[in-house]
C-alpha positions as CSV (number, residue, x, y, z in Angstrom):
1,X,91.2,106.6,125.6
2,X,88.3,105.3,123.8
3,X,85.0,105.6,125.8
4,X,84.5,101.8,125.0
5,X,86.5,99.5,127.6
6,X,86.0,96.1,126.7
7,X,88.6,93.0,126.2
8,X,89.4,94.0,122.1
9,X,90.1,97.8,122.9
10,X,92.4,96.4,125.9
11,X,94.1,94.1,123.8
12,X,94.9,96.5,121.0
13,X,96.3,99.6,123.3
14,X,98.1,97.2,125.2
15,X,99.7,96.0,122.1
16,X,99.9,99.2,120.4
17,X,102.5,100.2,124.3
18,X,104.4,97.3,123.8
19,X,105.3,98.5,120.1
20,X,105.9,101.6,121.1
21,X,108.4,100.6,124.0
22,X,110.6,97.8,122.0
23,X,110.0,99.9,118.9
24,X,108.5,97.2,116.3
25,X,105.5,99.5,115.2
26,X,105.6,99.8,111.4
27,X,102.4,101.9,111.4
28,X,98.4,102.6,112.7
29,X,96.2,103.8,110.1
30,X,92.8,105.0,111.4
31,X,90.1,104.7,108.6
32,X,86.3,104.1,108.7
33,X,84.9,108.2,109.1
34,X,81.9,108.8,111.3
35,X,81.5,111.6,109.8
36,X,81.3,111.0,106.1
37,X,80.8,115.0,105.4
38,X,84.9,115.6,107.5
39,X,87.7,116.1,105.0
40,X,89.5,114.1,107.6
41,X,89.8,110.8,106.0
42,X,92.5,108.8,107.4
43,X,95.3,109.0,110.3
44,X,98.4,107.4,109.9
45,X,101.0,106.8,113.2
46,X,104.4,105.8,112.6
47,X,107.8,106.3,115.4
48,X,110.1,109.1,114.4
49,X,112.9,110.4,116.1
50,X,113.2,113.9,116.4
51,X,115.9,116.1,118.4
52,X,113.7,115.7,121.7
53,X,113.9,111.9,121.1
54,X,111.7,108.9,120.1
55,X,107.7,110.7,118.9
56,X,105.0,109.5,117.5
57,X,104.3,111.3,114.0
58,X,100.8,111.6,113.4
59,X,100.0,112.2,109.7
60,X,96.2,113.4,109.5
61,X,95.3,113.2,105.6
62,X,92.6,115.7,105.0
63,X,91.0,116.0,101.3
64,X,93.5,118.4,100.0
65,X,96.3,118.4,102.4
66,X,98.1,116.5,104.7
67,X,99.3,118.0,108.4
68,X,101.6,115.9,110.6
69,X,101.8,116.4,114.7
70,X,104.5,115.0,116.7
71,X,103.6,114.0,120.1
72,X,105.7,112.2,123.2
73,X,104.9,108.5,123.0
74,X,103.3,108.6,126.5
75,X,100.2,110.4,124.8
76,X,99.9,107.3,122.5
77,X,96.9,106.3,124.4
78,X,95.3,109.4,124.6
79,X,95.8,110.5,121.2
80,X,94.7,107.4,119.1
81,X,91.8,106.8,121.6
82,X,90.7,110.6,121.7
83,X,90.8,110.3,117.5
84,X,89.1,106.7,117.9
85,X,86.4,108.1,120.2
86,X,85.1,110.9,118.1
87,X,86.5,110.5,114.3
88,X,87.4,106.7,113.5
89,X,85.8,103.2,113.8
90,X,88.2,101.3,112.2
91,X,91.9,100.9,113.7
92,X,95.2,98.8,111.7
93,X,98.1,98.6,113.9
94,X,100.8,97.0,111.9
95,X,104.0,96.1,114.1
96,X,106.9,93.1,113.4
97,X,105.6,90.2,115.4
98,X,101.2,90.5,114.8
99,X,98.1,92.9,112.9
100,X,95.5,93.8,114.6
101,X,92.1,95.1,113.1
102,X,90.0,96.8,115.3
103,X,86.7,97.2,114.5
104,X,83.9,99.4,116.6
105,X,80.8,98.5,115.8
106,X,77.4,99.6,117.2
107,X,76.8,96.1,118.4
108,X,81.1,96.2,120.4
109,X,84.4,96.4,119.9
110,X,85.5,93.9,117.6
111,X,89.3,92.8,116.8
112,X,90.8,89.9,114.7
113,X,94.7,89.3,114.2
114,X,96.9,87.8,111.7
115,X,100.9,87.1,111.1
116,X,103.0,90.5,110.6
117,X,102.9,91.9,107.0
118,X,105.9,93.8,107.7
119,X,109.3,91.8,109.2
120,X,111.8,94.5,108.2
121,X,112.5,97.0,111.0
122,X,111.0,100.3,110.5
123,X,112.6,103.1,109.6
124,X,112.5,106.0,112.3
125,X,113.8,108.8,109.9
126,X,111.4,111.3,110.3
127,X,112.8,112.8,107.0
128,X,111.7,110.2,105.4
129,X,111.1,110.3,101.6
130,X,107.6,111.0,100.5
131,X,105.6,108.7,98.6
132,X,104.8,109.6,95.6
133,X,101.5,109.7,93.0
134,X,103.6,110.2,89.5
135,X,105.7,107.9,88.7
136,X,108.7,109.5,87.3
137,X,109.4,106.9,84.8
138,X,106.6,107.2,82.9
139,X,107.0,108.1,79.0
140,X,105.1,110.6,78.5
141,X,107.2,112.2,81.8
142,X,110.5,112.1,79.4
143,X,108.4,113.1,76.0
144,X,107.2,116.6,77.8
145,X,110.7,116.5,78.9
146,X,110.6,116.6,82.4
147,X,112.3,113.7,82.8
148,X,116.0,112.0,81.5
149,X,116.2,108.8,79.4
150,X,117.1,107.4,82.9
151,X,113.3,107.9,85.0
152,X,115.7,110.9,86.6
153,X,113.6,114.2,86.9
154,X,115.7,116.9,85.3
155,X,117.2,119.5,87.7
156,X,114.9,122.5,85.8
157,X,111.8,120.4,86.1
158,X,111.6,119.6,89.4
159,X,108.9,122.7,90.6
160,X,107.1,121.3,87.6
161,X,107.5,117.6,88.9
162,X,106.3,118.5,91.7
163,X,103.7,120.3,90.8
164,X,102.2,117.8,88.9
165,X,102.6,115.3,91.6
166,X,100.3,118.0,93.8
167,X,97.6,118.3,91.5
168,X,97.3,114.4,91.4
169,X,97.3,114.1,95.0
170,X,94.5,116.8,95.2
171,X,92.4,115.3,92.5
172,X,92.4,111.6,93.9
173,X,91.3,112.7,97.4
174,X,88.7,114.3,95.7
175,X,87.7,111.4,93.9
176,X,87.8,109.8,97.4
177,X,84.7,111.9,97.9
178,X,82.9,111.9,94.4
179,X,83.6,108.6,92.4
180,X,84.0,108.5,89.1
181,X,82.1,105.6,87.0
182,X,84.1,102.6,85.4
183,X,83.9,104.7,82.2
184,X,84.2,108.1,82.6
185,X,83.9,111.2,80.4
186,X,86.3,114.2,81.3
187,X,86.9,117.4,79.1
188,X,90.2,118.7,80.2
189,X,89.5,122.8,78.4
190,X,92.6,124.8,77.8
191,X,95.0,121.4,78.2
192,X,98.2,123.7,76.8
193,X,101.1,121.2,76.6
194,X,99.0,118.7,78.7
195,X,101.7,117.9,81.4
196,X,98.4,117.2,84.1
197,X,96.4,116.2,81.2
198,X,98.7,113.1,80.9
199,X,99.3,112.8,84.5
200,X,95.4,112.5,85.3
201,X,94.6,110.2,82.8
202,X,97.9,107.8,83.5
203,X,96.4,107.7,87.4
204,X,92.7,107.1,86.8
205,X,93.9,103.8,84.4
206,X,96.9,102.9,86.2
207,X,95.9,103.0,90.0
208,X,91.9,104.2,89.7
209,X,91.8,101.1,87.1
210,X,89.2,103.1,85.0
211,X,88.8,103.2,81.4
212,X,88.5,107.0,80.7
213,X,87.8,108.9,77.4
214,X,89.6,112.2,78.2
215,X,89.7,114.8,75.8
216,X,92.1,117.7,76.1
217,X,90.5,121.0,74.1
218,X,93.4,123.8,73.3
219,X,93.2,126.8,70.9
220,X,96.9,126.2,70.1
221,X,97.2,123.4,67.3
222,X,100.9,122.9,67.6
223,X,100.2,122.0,71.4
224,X,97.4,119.8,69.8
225,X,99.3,117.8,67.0
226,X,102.4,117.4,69.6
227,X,99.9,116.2,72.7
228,X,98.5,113.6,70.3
229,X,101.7,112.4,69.0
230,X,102.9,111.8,73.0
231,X,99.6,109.6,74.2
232,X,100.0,107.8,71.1
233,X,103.4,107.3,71.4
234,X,102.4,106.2,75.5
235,X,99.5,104.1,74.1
236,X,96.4,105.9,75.9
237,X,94.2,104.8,73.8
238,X,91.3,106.7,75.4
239,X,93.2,110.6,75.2
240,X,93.2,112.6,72.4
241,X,93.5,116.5,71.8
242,X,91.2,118.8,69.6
243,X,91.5,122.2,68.9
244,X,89.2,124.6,70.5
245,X,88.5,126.9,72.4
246,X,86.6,126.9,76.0
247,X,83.8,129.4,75.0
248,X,83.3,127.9,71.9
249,X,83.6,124.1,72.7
250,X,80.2,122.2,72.5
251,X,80.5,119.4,75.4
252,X,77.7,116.1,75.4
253,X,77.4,114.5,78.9
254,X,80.0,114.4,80.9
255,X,81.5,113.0,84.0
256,X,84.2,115.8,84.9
257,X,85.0,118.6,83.7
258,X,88.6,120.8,84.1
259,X,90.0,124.1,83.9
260,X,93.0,125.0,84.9
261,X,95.0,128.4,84.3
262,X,91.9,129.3,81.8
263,X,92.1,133.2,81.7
264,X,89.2,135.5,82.7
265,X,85.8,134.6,82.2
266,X,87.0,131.4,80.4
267,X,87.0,130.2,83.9
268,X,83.0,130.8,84.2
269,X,82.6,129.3,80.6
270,X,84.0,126.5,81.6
271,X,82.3,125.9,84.6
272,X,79.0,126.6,83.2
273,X,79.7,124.2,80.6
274,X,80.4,121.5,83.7
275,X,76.7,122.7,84.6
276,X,75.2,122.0,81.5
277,X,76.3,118.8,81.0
278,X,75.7,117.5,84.3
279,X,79.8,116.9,85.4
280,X,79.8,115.4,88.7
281,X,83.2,117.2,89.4
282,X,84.0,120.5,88.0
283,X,87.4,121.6,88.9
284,X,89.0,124.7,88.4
285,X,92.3,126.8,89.1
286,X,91.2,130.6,88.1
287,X,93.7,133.1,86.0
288,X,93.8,137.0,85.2
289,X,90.5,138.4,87.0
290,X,90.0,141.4,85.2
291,X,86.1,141.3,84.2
292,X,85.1,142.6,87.7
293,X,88.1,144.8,88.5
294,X,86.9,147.1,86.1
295,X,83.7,147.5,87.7
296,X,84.6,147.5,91.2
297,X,83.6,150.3,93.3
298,X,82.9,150.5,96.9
299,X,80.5,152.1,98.1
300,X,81.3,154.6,101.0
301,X,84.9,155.6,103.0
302,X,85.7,152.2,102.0
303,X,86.6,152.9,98.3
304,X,89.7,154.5,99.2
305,X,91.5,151.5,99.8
306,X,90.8,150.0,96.3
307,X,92.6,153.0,94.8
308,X,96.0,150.9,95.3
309,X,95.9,149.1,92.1
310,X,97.2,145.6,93.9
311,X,94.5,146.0,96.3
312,X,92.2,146.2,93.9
313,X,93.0,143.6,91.9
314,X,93.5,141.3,95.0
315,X,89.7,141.8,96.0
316,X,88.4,141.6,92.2
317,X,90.4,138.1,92.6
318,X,88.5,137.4,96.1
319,X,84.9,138.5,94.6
320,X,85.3,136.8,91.6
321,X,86.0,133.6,93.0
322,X,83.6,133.9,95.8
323,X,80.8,134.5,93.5
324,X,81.7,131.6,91.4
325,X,81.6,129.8,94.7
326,X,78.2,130.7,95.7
327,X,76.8,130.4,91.7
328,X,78.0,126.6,91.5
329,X,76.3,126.3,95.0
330,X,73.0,127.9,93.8
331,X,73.6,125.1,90.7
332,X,73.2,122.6,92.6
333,X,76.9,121.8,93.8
334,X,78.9,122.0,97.0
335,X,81.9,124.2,96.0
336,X,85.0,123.7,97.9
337,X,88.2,126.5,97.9
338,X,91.6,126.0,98.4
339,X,95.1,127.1,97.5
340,X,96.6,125.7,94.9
341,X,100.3,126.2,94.2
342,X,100.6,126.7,90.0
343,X,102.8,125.7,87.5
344,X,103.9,129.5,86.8
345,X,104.9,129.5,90.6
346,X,102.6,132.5,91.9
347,X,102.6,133.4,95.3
348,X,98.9,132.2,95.9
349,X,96.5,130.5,93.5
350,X,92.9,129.0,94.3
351,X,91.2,126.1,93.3
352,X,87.5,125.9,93.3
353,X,86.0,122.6,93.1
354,X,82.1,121.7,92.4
355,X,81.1,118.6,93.9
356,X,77.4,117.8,92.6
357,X,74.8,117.0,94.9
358,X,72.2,114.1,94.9
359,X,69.8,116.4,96.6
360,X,70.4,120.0,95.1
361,X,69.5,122.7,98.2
362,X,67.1,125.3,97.1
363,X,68.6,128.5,95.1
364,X,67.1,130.7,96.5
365,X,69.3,130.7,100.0
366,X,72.6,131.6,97.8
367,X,70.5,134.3,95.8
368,X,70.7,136.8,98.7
369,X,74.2,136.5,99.5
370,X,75.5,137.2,95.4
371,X,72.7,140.0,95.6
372,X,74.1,141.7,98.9
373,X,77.9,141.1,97.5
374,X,77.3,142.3,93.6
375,X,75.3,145.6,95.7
376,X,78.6,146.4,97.7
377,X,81.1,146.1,95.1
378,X,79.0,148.2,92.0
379,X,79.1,144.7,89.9
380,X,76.2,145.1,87.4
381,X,77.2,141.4,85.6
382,X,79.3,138.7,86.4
383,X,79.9,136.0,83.6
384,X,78.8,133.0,84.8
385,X,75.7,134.4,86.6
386,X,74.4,135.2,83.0
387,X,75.5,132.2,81.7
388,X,73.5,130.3,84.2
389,X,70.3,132.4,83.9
390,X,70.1,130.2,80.2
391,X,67.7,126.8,81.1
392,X,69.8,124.2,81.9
């Protein structure tokens, strides 16, 4: 229960039982962070039932994933208050005879009503069908051939489908965090056959309502001619493919900046290039690792382990990606790593993201830390470390 007690916070929780009990709550989003810095960004409640019986399903939405708790809807109360008290200020119970909005402000508890948005009963399926960012019946879906004539996803495509849908829902909660301007410039380096190339421009114009120029840069020129055939033929006017390749790809400004599946150090080329050109998002799904496997040794006992081929390859993956972490970091970025599930269906795969900052935090406090790790490991040069020791 919120720490607040006042007439609005009364009214709402007493409102939010009764929907409960005769079972006309649509849905509660909690919105309104405290903490802008949490990469918990929303709540949404709904009733379910489950085998134990009527719950309340709890979706929190976090930056890069979503995790959903079930609780008994005698911990209603608690629950929402607890998250009201410490993470939210802004409550929107929805339910089939009123809204409410509540508001907590520094100054009270505020709340203002208004006639039900939704009259249709809600569904308590707690299988129910997830939303969707893609929408499957787009053309340039059926021209990369993962979809039918119909909108209908092909039976062979789905992993893809739904892969791309992921990387969409990944890249718009991080654009929660870093907006993009009305016009931005992105450089999508090693597109291949451009399936999220398509998909990320398609959401920044169609839901985002921006006005992009997107280039996608790929050494293949078949890829090339066909991508440019397929956003002409879906009339994005502001996406076009050149051939190129990342290391050798001069970049002006730019707004974002993407890598996906790049190979090797093409990975750190890429991100230095994000650097350079002052990209307020750099974003980055790593592939092959093999520039520091060859020089790992560690020092002591503890090189035995490493003599398992895997094993080492597993912590030249880990390194790697750590430095890169801690480089963008010392470039003036907060980096961000995650799993992200690829389109050639490995068992793990990271993303690294680069978020720049307004207020860049000295260098020198991540200098230590890539001294201390390069020291352990016998790395004598790591790609994009060289890179960045260039002016920027």
């Amino acid at each position: 229960m919120t720490n607040t007690t006042s007439p609005a916070t009364d009214r709402f929780f007493d409102a939010l039982d009764r929907s409960i009990v005769d079972q006309s709550l649509v849905k509660l989003l909690l919105s309104d962070r405290r903490d802008k810095k949490s990469d918990l960004t929303q709540v949404i409640a709904r009733l379910v039932t489950i085998k134990k019986g009527l719950a309340i399903s709890c979706t929190y939405r976090h930056t890069t994933k979503d995790i959903v708790k079930n609780y008994d809807p005698a911990e209603a109360r608690t629950v929402i208050g607890g998250l009201l008290d410490i993470a939210f200020r802004n409550a929107d119970l929805y339910t089939r005879t009123e809204d409410l909005h509540l508001m907590l402000q520094e100054k009270g508890p505020r709340i203002t009503a208004s006639a039900p948005r939704f009259n249709e009963a809600p569904s308590l399926d707690h299988n129910k069908a997830k939303s969707r960012l893609v929408d499957p019946h787009s053309p340039y879906l059926h021209a990369l051939g993962i979809t039918d004539a119909a909108g209908n996803v092909k039976p062979t495509m789905q992993d893809k489908f739904k892969q791309i849908d992921k990387y969409i829902e990944i890249v718009d909660g991080l654009l929660n965090e870093a907006p993009l301007p009305a016009a931005p410039v992105i450089a999508d380096m090693g597109s291949g056959k451009g399936y999220l190339t398509f998909a990320l421009y398609d959401h920044l114009v169609t839901t985002k309502k921006l006005a992009p120029k997107m280039v996608g840069i790929e050494e293949r020129t078949e890829l090339v001619d066909l991508c440019n055939k397929i956003a002409a033929g879906s009339k994005f006017t502001g996406l076009s493919f050149t051939p190129g390749t990342i290391a050798t790809t001069e970049l002006a400004a730019v707004d974002m900046v993407i890598a996906l599946h790049a190979c090797d150090t093409a990975t750190d080329d890429a991100i230095y290039k994000g650097v350079v050109n002052g990209a307020q998002l750099i974003i980055c799904a790593p592939c092959c690792h093999k520039e520091l496997r060859k020089q790992l040794v560690v020092t002591g006992g503890a090189n035995a382990f490493i003599g398992h081929g895997i094993l080492a390859e597993r912590q030249a993956e880990i390194v790697t990606d750590g430095l890169r972490a801690l480089l963008m970091e010392s470039a003036g970025y907060a980096a961000k790593v995650f799993e992200f599930i690829s389109g050639e269906h490995t068992a793990k795969n990271l993303m690294i993201v680069g978020r720049k900052l307004a207020k860049p935090r000295d260098p020198a406090q991540f200098h230590a830390g890539i001294a201390a790790i390069k020291a352990h490991y016998g790395i004598k040069e790591q790609r994009l470390e060289t890179l960045l020791r260039k002016p920027l």
